[in-house]
C-alpha positions as CSV (number, residue, x, y, z in Angstrom):
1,X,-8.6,-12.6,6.4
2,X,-7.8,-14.2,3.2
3,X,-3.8,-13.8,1.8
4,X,-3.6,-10.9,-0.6
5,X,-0.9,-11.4,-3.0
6,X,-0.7,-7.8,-5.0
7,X,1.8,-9.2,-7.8
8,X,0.7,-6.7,-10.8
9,X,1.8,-9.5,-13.8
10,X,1.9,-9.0,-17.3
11,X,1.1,-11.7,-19.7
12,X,2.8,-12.4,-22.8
13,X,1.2,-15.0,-25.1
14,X,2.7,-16.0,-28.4
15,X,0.7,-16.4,-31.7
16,X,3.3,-17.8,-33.7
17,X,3.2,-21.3,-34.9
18,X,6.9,-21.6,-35.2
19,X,9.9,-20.2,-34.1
20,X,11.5,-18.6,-37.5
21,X,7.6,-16.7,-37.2
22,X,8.5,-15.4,-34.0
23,X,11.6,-14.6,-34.7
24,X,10.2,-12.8,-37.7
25,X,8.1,-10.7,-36.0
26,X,10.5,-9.5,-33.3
27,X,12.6,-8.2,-35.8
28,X,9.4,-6.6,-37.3
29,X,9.0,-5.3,-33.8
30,X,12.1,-3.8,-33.6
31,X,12.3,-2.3,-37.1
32,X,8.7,-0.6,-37.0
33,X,8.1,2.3,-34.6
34,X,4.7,2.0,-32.6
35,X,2.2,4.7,-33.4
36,X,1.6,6.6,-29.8
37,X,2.2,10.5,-29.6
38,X,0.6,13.3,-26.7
39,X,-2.6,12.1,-27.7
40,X,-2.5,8.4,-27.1
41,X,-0.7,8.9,-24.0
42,X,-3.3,11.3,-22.6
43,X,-6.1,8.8,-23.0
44,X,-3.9,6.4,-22.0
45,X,-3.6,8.4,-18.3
46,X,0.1,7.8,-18.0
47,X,3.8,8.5,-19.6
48,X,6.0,5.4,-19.6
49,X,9.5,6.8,-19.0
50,X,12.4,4.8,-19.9
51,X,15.3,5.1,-17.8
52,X,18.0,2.9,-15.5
53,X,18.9,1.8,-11.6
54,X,21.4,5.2,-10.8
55,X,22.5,6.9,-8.1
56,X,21.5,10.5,-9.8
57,X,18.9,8.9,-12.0
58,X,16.4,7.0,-10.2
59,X,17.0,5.0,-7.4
60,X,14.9,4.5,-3.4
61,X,16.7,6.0,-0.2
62,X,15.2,5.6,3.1
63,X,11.8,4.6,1.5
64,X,11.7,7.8,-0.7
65,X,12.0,7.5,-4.2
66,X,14.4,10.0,-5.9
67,X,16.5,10.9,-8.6
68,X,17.6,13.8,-11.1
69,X,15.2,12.4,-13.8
70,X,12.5,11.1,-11.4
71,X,11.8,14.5,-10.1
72,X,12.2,16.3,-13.7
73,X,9.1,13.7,-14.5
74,X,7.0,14.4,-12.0
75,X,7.0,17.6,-12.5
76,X,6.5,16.9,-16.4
77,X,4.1,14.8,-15.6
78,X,2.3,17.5,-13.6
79,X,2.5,19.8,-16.7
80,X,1.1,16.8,-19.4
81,X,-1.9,16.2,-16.4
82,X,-0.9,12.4,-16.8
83,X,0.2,9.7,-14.1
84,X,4.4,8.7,-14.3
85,X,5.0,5.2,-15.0
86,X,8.8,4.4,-14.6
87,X,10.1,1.5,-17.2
88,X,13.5,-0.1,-16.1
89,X,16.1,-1.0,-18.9
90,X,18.3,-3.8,-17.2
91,X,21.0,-2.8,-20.2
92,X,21.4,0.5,-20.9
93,X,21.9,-0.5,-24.7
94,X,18.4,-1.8,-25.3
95,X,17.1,2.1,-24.3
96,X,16.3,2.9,-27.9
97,X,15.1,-0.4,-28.7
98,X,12.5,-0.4,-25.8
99,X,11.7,3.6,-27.1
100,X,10.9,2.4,-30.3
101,X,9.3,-1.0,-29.7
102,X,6.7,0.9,-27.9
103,X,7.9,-0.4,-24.0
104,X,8.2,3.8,-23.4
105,X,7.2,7.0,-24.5
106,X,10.2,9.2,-23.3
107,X,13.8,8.2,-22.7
108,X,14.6,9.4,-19.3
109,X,18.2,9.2,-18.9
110,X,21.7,11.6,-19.5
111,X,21.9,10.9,-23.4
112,X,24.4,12.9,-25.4
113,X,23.1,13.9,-28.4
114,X,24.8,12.3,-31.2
115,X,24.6,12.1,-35.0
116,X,24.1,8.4,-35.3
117,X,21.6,8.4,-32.3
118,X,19.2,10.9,-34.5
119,X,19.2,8.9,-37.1
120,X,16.6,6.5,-34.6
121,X,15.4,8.9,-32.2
122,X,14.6,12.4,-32.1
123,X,16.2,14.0,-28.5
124,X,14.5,16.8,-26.8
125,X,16.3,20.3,-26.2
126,X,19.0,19.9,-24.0
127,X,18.6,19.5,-20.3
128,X,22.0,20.8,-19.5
129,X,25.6,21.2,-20.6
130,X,28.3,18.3,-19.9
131,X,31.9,17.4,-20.7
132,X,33.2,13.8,-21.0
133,X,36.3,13.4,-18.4
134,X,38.7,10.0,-17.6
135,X,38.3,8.6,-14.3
136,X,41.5,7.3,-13.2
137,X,43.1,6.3,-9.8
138,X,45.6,8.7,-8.1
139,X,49.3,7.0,-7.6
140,X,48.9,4.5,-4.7
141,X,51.3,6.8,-2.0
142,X,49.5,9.6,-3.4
143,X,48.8,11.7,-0.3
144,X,52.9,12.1,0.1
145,X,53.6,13.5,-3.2
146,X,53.3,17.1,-4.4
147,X,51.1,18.1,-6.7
148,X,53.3,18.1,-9.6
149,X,54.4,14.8,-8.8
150,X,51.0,13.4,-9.1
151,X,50.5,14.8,-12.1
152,X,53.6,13.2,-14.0
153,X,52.4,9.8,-13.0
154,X,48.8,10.4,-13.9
155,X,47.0,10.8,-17.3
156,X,46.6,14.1,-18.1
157,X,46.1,14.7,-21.9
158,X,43.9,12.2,-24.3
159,X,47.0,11.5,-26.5
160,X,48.7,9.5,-23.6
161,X,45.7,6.7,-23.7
162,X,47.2,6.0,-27.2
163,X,48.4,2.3,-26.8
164,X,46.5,1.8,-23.4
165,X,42.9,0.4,-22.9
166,X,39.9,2.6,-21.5
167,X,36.7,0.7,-20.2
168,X,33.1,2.1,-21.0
169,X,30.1,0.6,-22.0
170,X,29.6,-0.7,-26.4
171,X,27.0,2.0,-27.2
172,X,28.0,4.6,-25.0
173,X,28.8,8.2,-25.8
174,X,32.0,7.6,-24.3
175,X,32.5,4.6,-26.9
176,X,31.7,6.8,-29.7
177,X,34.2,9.4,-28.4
178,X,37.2,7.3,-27.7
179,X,36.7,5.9,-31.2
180,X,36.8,9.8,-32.8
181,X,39.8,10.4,-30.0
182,X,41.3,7.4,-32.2
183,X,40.6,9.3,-35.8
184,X,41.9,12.6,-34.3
185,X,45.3,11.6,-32.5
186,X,46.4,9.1,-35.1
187,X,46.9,6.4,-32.2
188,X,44.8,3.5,-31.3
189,X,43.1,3.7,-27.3
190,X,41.8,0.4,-26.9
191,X,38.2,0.4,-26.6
192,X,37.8,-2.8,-23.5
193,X,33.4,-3.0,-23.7
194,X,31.3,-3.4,-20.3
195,X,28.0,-5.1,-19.8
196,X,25.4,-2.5,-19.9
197,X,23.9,-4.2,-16.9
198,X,26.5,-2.4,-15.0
199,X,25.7,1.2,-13.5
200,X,28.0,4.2,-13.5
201,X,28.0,3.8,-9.9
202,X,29.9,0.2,-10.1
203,X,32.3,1.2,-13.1
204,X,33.3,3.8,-11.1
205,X,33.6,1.8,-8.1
206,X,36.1,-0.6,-10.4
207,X,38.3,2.1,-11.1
208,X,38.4,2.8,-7.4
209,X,39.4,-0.6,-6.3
210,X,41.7,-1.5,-8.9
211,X,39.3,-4.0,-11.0
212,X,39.6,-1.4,-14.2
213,X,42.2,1.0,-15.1
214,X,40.4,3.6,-16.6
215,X,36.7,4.4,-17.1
216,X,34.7,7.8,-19.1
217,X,32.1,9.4,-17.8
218,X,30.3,12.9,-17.7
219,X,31.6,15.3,-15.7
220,X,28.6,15.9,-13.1
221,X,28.2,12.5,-12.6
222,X,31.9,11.8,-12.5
223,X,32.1,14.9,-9.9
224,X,29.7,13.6,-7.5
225,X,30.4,10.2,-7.4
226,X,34.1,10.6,-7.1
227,X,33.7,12.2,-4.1
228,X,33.0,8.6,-2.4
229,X,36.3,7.7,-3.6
230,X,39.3,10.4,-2.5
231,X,41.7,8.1,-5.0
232,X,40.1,8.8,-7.8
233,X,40.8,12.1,-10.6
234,X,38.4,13.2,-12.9
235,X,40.7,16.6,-14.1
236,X,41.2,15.2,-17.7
237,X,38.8,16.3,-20.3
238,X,38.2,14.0,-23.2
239,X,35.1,15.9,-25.4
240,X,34.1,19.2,-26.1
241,X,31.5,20.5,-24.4
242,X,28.5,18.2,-24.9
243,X,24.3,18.4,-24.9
244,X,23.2,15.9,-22.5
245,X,18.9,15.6,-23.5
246,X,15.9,13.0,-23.5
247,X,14.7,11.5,-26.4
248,X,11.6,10.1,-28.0
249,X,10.1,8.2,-31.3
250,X,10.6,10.7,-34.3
251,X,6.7,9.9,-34.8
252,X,6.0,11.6,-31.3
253,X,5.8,15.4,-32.9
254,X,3.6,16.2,-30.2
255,X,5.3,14.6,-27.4
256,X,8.4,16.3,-28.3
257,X,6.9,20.0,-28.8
258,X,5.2,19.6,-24.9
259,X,8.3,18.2,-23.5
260,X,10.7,20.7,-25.3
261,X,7.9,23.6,-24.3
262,X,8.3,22.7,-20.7
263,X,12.1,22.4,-21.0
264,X,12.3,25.7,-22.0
265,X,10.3,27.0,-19.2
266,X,11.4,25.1,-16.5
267,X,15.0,25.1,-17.1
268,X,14.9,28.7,-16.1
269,X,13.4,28.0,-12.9
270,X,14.9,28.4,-9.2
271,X,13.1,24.5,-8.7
272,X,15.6,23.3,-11.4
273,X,18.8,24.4,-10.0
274,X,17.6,23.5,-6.7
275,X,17.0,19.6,-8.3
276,X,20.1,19.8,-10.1
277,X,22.6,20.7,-7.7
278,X,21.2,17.8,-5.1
279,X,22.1,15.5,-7.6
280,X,25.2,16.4,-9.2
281,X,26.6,18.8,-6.2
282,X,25.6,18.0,-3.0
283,X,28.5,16.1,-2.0
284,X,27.3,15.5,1.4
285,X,24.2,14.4,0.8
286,X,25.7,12.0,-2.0
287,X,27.8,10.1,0.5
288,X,25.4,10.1,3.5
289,X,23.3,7.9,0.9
290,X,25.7,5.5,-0.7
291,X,26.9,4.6,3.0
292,X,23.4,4.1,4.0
293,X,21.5,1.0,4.4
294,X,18.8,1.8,3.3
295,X,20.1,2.9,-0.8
296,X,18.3,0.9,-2.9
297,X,21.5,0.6,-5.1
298,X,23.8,-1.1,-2.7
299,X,20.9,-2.8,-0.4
300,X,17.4,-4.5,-0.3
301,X,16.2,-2.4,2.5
302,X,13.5,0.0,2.5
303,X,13.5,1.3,6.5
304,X,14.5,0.1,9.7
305,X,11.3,-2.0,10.3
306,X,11.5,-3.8,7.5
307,X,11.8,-7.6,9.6
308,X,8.6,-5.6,11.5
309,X,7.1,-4.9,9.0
310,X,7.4,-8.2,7.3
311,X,6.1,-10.1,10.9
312,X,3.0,-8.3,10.8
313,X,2.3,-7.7,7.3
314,X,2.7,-12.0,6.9
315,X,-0.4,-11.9,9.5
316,X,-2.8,-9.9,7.9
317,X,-1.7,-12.0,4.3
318,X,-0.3,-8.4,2.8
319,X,2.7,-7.6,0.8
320,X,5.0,-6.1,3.6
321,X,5.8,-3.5,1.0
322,X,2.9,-2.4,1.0
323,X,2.6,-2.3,4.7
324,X,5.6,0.0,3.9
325,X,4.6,2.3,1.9
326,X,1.0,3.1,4.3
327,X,4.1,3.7,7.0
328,X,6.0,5.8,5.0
329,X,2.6,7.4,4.0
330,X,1.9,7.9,7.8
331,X,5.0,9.0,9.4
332,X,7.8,8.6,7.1
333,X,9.1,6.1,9.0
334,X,9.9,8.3,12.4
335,X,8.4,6.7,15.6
336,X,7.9,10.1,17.7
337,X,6.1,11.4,14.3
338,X,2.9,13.3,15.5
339,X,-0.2,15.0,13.8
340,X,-2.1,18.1,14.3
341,X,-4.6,15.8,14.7
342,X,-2.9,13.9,18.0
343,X,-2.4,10.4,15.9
344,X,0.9,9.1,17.2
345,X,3.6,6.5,15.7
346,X,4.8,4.7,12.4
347,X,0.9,4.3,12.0
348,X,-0.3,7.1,13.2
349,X,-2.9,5.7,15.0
350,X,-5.3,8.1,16.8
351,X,-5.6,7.9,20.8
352,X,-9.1,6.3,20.7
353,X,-8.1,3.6,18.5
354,X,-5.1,3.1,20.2
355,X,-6.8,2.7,23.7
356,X,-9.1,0.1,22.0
357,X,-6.6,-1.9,20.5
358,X,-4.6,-2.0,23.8
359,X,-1.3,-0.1,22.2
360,X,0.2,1.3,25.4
361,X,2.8,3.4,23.7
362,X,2.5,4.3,20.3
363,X,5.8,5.5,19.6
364,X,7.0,1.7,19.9
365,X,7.4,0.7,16.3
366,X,6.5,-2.7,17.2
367,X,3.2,-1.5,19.3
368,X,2.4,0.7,16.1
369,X,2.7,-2.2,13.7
370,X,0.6,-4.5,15.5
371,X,-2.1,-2.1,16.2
372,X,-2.2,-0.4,12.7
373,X,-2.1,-3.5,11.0
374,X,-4.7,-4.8,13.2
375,X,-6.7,-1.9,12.2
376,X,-5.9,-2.6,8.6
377,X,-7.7,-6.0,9.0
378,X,-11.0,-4.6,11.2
379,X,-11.7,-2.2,8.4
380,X,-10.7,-4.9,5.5
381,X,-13.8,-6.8,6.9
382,X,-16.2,-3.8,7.1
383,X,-15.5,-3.8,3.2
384,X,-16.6,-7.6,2.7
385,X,-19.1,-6.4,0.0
386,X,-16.6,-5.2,-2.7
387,X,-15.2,-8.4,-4.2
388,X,-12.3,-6.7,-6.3
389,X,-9.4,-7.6,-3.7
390,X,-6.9,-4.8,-5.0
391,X,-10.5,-1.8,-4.8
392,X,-10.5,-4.1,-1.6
393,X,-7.6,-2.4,-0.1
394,X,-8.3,0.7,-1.5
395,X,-11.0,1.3,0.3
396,X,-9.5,0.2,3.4
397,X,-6.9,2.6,2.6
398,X,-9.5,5.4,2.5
399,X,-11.1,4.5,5.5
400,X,-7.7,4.0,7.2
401,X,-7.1,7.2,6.4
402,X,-10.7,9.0,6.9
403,X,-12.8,6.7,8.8
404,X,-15.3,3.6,7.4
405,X,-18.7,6.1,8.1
406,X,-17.2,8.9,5.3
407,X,-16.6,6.0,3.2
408,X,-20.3,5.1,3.5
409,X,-21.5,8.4,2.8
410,X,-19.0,8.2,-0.4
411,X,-20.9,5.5,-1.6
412,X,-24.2,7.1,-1.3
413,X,-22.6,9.9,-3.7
414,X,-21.1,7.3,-5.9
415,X,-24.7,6.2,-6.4
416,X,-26.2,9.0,-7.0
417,X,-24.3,10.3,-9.6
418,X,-24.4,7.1,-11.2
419,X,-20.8,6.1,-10.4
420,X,-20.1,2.4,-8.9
421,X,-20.3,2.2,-5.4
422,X,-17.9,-0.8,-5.1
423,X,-15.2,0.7,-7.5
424,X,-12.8,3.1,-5.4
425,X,-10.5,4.5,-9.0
426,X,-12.5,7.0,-10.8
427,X,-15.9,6.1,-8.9
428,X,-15.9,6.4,-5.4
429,X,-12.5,8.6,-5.2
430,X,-14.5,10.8,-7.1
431,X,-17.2,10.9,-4.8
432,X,-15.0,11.0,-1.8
433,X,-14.4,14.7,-2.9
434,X,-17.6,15.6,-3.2
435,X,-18.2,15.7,0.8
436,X,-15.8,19.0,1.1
437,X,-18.9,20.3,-0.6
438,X,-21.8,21.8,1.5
439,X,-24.0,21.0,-1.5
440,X,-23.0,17.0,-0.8
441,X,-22.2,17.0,2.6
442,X,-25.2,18.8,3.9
443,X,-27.4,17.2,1.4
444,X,-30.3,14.5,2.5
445,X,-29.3,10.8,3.3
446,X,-25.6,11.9,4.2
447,X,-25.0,11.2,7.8
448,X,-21.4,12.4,9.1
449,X,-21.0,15.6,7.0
450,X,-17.7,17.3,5.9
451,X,-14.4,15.6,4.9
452,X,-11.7,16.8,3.3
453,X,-12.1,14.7,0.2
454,X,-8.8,15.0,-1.5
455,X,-6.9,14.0,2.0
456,X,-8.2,10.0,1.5
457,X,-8.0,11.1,-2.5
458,X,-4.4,11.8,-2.8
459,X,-3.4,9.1,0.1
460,X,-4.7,5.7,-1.3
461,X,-3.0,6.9,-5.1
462,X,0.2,8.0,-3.3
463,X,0.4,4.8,-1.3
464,X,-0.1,2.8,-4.3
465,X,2.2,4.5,-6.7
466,X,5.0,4.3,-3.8
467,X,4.0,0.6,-3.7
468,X,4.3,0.3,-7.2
469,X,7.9,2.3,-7.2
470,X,9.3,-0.6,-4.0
471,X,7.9,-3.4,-5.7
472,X,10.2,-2.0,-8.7
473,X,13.0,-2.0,-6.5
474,X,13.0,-4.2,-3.9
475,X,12.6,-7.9,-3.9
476,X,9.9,-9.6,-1.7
């Protein structure tokens, strides 16, 4: 079997015949809004969300991808009818840039509204309600000392920063409100900028450990990620009460009535509070994750198989992410995982095929690997006939998942309705759907009957888009 390499590459090629052209144009670039609303998006098939790596935002844990805002977009995105596509800004200060360069359609991230921010963007309605608070460290021999004790050591009013140095990020909210903290006390806090490379998560982990003596953040996030650290205080206010919302290009009317509709609506919902309070309450869950191994913000780890995984994706020639995600897909990477169906394993694999590909217990993740993947590659070369590498492994996906005669009688559909035959994505998917149909799967030339269509449907797209979301964060 030939190496598949699934790298999905964009291609930038210059036109400019000289650098001060180039140069020209990106500032053109960056001054000009693109022209894409509801409408272009909707053909398009997909919202491009902006956001960042965070530990409440979006981030992978134990091969799931999660986050506040990831889950807030997929439902969104169930309520636009249009695929998610998640765009990473590696500094949180280029966010509006990318918005209105065109690299996204949505910033989805905790923005505070503020006045100088609308004069570029235009910000949904608000998402929810947030304070700004100083993370500081407790005295060191603080577990001794009363409470009152504490406190006279510690900062507990904005006016005693006056003549000391806060750390927070240049074109953060919490920049803009130290600097009006300065207008209003009549005392210079000195404002000490940090990379906007950096996440919350590792600010806050420098205040922790001494590297930074004081750091701003809002208070959910501040709550639930100082409760990794029992040294740190977040008790002191800094702002008022604060709206914390998304935002998009002020030429996205559209955009911002359907996202601002949905707000509305779902913000009242049990699903919403339920979301919310994983994120920014759930203390427990918070620090089973950050101790894990397998947090895509502290490591590059998807499951335990992962050197498995690698060993047997490297002999079939596939991206062991991939490999991955179909285990995920399978059994969410639990060994003893069993259908109604009676497949078995990582894999799944069913008890016929694992008899004929020798697997004498299927509950061995190894055993699993090395059978499933060998499946992988006896159905990759039923498919020889589709020439398309990536519909390739879609349709091995499919027939993975279904079995290689349904995919046959797909086909036949395909043809008949005058889709492409050798084109899984909006061809034979389609088709595929057809055969929970009596009228197609009873109908004259189609041999082995009913499927349920949108199981093989919903499993090569889901497989794909997790591929898509580990390739995002995890390097090969």
């Amino acid at each position: 079997m030939k190496y598949i390499y699934l790298l999905f590459l964009g291609i930038l090629m210059s036109c400019s015949s000289s650098p001060e052209k180039s140069k020209k144009n990106i500032e053109q670039n960056e001054l000009i809004p693109v022209e894409v609303d509801l409408a272009e998006i909707k053909k398009r098939g997909k919202l491009k969300a902006l956001t960042t790596y965070s530990g409440t935002t979006y981030f992978l844990y134990k091969g799931k991808t999660m986050g506040f805002e990831y889950e807030l977009l997929e439902r969104l995105c169930k309520k636009l009818d249009v695929g998610l596509e998640m765009v990473i800004a590696q500094d949180e200060n280029e966010l509006m840039d990318m918005l209105i360069r065109g690299e996204g359609d949505i910033i989805a991230y905790g923005y505070t509204i503020l006045n100088d921010r609308q004069t570029k963007i235009q910000f949904t309605d608000p998402l929810y309600l947030s304070n700004q608070v100083l993370v500081q460290r407790k005295p060191a021999n603080w577990r001794r000392m009363k409470l009152h004790q504490i406190e006279e050591q510690m900062v507990t009013d904005p006016i005693q920063l006056i003549g000391d140095t806060v750390s927070v990020k240049q074109n953060s909210s919490y920049a803009s409100r130290l600097a009006n903290l300065n207008k209003e006390l009549g005392g210079e806090i000195y404002i000490d900028t940090i990379p906007g490379t950096l996440t919350t998560e590792e600010i806050i982990a420098m205040v922790a450990n001494g590297k930074l003596k004081y750091t701003v953040v809002d208070q959910n996030i501040g709550y639930i990620n100082a409760s990794n650290y029992s040294n740190l205080d977040i008790s002191t206010k800094i702002s008022f009460t604060q709206q914390i919302a998304w935002g998009v290009r002020k030429n996205s009317p559209e955009l911002l009535k359907e996202v601002n509709n949905w707000i509305t609506s779902f913000s009242k919902t049990t699903d919403y509070h339920v979301i919310y309070n994983k994120y920014y309450k759930n203390k427990r869950r918070y620090k089973a994750r950050v101790k894990s191994e397998f947090y895509s913000i502290g490591d590059n780890k998807i499951s335990p198989y992962d050197e498995l995984i690698k060993k047997y994706a490297e002999k079939i020639g596939w991206d062991w992410r991939l490999v991955a995600s179909i285990a995920y897909q399978e059994s969410q990477f639990k060994p003893q995982s069993k259908s109604w169906a009676g497949a078995r394993g990582l894999m799944q694999i069913m008890p016929a095929t694992a008899e004929s590909l020798k697997i004498t217990d299927p509950t061995d993740p190894q055993e699993s690997l090395r059978g499933g993947t060998a499946y992988l590659t006896e159905v990759w070369g039923k498919h020889e006939d589709i020439t398309d590498s990536i519909q390739r492994i879609k349709f091995t996906l499919a027939s993975y998942n279904c079995g290689y005669a349904h995919l046959k009688d797909a086909q036949r559909i395909a043809e008949r309705k005058g889709l492409h035959p050798k084109i899984w994505d909006n061809n034979v998917e389609l088709a595929i759907l057809d055969l929970s149909s009596p009228k197609y799967y009873n109908s004259e030339g189609i041999r082995y009957g009913y499927v349920r269509g949108t199981e093989p449907y919903n499993y090569v797209r889901q497989i794909f888009e997790r591929y898509e979301h580990y390739t995002t964060f995890i390097k090969k």
